[in-house]
C-alpha positions, 0 to 999 in steps of 0.5 A: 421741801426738805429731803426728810420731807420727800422720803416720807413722801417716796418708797424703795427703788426696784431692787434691780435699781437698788444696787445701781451707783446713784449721782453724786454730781449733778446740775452745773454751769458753764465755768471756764477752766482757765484757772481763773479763781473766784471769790468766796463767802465769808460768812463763815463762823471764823475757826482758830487755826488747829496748829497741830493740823496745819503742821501736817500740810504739804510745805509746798501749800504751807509755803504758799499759803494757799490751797487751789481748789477746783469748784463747779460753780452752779449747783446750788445749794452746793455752789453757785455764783452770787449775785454780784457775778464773783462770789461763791456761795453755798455749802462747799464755798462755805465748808471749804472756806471753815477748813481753810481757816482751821489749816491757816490758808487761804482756798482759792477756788478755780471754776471748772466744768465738772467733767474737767475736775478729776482731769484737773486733779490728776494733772495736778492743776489744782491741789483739791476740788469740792463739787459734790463729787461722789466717793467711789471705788472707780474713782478712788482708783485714780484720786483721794477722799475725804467724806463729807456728806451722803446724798439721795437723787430725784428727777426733775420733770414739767409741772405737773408731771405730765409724762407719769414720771418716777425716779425709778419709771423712766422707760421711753424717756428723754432724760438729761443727765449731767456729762461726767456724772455716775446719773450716766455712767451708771445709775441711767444705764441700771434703768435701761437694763430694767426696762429692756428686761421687762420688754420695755423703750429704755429711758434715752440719755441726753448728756449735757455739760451743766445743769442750767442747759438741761433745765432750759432742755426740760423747760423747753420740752427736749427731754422729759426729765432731769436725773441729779442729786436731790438737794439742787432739785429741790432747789430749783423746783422752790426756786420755780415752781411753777415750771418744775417737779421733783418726782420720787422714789428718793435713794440714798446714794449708795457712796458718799461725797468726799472732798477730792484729791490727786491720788497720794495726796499729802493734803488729805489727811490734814484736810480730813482732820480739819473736817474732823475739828469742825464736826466736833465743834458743829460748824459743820451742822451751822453750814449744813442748816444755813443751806438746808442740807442737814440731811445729807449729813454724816457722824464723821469723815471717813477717807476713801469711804466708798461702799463701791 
């Protein structure tokens, strides 16, 4: 199922849920955070190096000739570990594998947990991260943008749906989120409010680390629901259909998801022109069609593009 097919199949959020922040982080693994990189795809169409771009690269990475990146490496279809244990595979792997190459360098990717990626950044351990993480004016506050897709939320819940769960009725639930993701933050605790106003058991969070042990919290019956991005939702429900639900209403995300960055990053904009060169030359929708993703596509990267 497509993200086009569950919006024909969903209908608006409350208006009270509506102008809450959604997620643009969700289901993760476990990844070490000891700056061990991994191996990438290499799937994707080879780019020629855009040597004006690549001029504009910070002489420390040009020098090294490569950029450190910091991936959570279970949300697929974003990022997951492949078969063999080493590669990554999935939509950012792939993109950020297609930028590498229009810049001329190699990405390293440095599994790490998603709660630990914009500490990472702004310590200045790795030189960029891309984990579906969502474009916000809080965390534009302390890191750098560049926009490469928008994204909707979904739960997750039992097969069958034996709670009469919705993604906007939620009171008196157990609801796994992901530690560090706005779902907690922001989009969970809108709900709370809702149902406490109308006199209601607001929803209880259950925070975990990543996304395989909140799945294995739902399958066993810990929590009802499941609330992160649509697309690792959907995946994992085709992927198991016969344990797992999704379960509407579908809302776009208020903010889009941007490649991030240390705050004044001189990486930025030559990775948003890099961006800029494979949308125009649709590597960008390949990549996107290749992992079922063309929903959640934009016309152009924007930096900084948080709505709020």
């Amino acid at each position: 199922m497509t993200l086009t097919a569950v919006r024909r199949m969903t209908l608006p959020l409350t208006a009270a849920l509506s102008v809450g922040l959604l997620s643009a982080c969700g289901l993760g693994s476990s990844p070490s955070t000891d700056g061990d990189a991994a191996a990438a795809s290499s799937s994707v169409p080879a780019q020629s190096v855009d040597e004006e771009i690549a001029g504009q690269l910070p002489a420390a990475i040009a020098d090294a000739g490569v950029i450190r990146m910091a991936i959570n490496p279970a949300y697929p279809p974003f990022e997951s570990t492949a078969a063999d244990g080493v590669t990554l595979e999935g939509l950012d792997p792939d993109l950020a594998h297609a930028i590498g190459q229009v810049l001329g360098v190699e990405i390293e990717f440095v599994p790490t947990s998603f709660d630990a990626i914009i500490p990472s950044l702004t310590a200045g351990d790795v030189d960029m991260a891309m984990s579906s993480i969502g474009d916000t004016k809080e965390r534009e506050e302390v890191i750098d943008f560049a926009t490469y897709y928008w994204n909707g939320t979904l739960i997750m819940v039992p097969e069958g749906n034996p709670d009469d769960l919705a993604a906007d009725q939620l009171c008196g639930a157990q609801v796994g989120v992901i530690r560090g993701s706005l779902q907690q933050s922001t989009f969970l605790p809108a709900q709370a409010q809702a149902c406490t106003d109308e006199g209601a058991e607001p929803p209880v969070e259950q925070a975990y680390q990543d996304g395989p042990q909140a799945q294995l919290a739902l399958q066993s019956g810990r929590i009802d629901a499941v609330m992160t991005d649509a697309p690792p939702l959907l995946d994992a429900e085709s992927k198991n259909p016969d344990t797992f639900d999704t379960e509407g209403p579908l809302t776009r995300n208020p903010n889009p998801g941007g490649v991030a960055f240390p705050k004044g990053s001189e990486l930025v904009e030559p990775v948003h022109a890099a961006l800029g060169v494979l949308i125009e030359n649709g590597t960008y929708e390949e990549i996107l069609d290749r992992w079922n993703l063309a929903d959640i596509a934009i016309e152009a990267s924007e930096i900084n593009g948080a709505v709020q």
